[in-house]
Residue, then its C-alpha position, 0 to 999 in steps of 0.5 A: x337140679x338140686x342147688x348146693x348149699x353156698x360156701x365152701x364143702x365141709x373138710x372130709x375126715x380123711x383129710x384130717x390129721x390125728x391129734x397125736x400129729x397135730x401142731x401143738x398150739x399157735x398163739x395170735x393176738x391182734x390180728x383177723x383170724x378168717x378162711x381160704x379154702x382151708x386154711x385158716x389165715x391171720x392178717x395184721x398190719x404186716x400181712x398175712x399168714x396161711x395155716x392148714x386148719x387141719x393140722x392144728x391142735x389149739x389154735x389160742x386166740x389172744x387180745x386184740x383178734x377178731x374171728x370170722x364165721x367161716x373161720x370159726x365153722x372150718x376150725x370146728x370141721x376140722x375137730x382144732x379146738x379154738x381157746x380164747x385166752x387173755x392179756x399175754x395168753x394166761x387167762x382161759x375163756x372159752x373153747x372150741x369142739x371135740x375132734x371125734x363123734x365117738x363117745x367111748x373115751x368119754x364114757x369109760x371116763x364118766x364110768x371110772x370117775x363115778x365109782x370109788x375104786x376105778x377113780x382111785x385106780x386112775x388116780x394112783x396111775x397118774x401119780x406112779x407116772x410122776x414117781x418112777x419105779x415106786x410102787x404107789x398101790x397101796x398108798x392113800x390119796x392124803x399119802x399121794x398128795x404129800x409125796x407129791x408137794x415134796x416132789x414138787x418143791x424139790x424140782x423146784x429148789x433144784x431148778x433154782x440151784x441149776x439156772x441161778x434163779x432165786x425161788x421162794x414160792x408159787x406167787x401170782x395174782x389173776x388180776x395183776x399179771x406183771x405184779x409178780x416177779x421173773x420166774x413167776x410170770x414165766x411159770x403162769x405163761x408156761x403152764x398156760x401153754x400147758x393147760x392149753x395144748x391138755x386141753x385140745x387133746x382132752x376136747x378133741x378125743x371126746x372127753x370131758x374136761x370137767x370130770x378129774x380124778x385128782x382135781x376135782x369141782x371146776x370145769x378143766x379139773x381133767x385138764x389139771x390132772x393130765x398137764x400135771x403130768x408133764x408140768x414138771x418136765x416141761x413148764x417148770x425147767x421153761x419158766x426158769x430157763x426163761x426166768x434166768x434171762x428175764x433181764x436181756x427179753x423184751x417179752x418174757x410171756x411171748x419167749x415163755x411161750x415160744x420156748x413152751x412151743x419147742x419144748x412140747x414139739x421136741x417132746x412129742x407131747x401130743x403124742x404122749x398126751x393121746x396114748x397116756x388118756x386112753x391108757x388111763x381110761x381105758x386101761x389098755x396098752x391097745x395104741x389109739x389108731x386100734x382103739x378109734x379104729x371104725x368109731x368116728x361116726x356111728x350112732x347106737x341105742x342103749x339097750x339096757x344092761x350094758x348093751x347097745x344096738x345099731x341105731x338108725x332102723x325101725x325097732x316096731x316089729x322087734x316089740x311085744x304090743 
């Protein structure tokens, strides 16, 4: 009789939830992250928390937390990706696994940003997400860049006008995170939390996070690209709302990154995140479920000249010796 292999059996794909559906992230720091069953528990002083590995996009893992083997292995089985991250959640470390075994996203993103023009295709397309109803087709990327900072720094003199929030400009330092005043340290949590969730997303479709159109030379230069689409939206009008109450909060980043938590489960953004990096990269209005449909795990072979064959045969008698 053959023995099974000891510890729990491996979540099967059809208990996993899709990322669009997912929790968005959950933020733990000082506590001892490990497994029942499957769920991933936290224990600290208070007691313990159950939380359904499957249905977690990002799990970020703060100071303080200590993370068990069996944790870590149904994390990565359930395609949740782990961030570990820093003082008050605004540091990026390291991160977990990719959700699919599909490599089609990842390909047409290595293809488009290799060749000039589909890198500027997919670059005007995020930047005429940002500007609706103007036709951005014909402009430079100088040009895109520069309408985009007057974008920006009208939403922020208009944020400033809304919550009574004084502004001057974007002021932080890595290394000293509390140096700096109200709204920017809600803007480094908010985005933090941003760059985060992006960053489940993009792992757990497959793609690579390094490979930008608009960023570029860093390892989460595509993370940037797709958290600035929604920055404006969403961490921007946080940070200040966070900001203009600084003064009654005992834990601006924590409220920061509550708030941040509201605000992309109200906003649907996981959803909006999976169906805007297959309508860039793919270039198709297709919705995901038709796009992945059959591609969770099957291996082929290059063939040569764009084409593929199944893999896992024998190709000896298919060859002229």
């Amino acid at each position: 009789m053959v023995k099974p292999p000891p510890g729990p059996p491996p979540v099967e794909i059809g208990q996993l939830v899709r990322a669009q559906d997912r929790l968005s992230f959950i933020y733990l720091e000082r506590c001892t992250v490990h497994r029942d069953g499957n769920a991933i528990t936290a224990t600290d002083e208070r007691g313990v928390v159950h939380i359904p590995a499957a249905t977690i996009g990002a799990l970020l893992l703060g100071p303080g937390t200590r993370v068990t083997h069996q944790a870590m292995l149904l994390m990565a089985e359930s395609g949740s990706t782990s961030v570990w991250v820093g003082e008050q959640g605004v540091r990026y470390y390291a991160h977990g696994r990719t959700l699919t075994n599909s490599s089609r996203l990842l390909e047409a993103q290595a293809g488009a940003v290799t060749n000039q023009s589909s890198r500027l295709r997919v670059a005007r397309a995020m930047y005429a997400m940002r500007f609706a109803g103007e036709d951005v087709s014909g402009l430079t990327m100088q040009q895109l860049r520069g309408r985009e900072g007057a974008r920006v720094r009208r939403i922020y003199r208009a944020e400033s006008d809304r919550t009574g929030v004084e502004w001057a400009r974007r002021n932080y330092d890595r290394q000293d995170f509390e140096s700096g005043d109200a709204v920017n340290q809600a803007l480094s949590a908010a985005t933090t939390c941003l760059y985060g969730v992006t960053h489940a997303v993009i792992v757990a479709l497959g793609c690579a996070p390094g490979l930008g159109f608009v960023h570029t030379g860093h390892a989460r230069s595509f993370v940037f690209d797709v958290a600035d689409l929604y920055k404006a939206e969403l961490a921007i009008p946080v940070a200040f709302d966070i900001a203009a109450r600084a003064q009654e909060l005992d834990d601006l980043p924590a409220e920061t990154r509550r708030e941040m938590r509201d605000r992309l489960h109200d906003g649907k953004l996981l959803t909006r995140c999976v169906r805007d990096i297959h309508r860039l990269l793919l270039d198709t209005d297709d919705s995901p479920d038709e796009v992945d449909d059959g591609e969770w795990d099957v291996v082929h072979l290059w063939d040569g000249q764009g084409r593929r064959v199944a893999g896992g045969r024998d190709y000896a008698e298919d060859v002229p010796w």
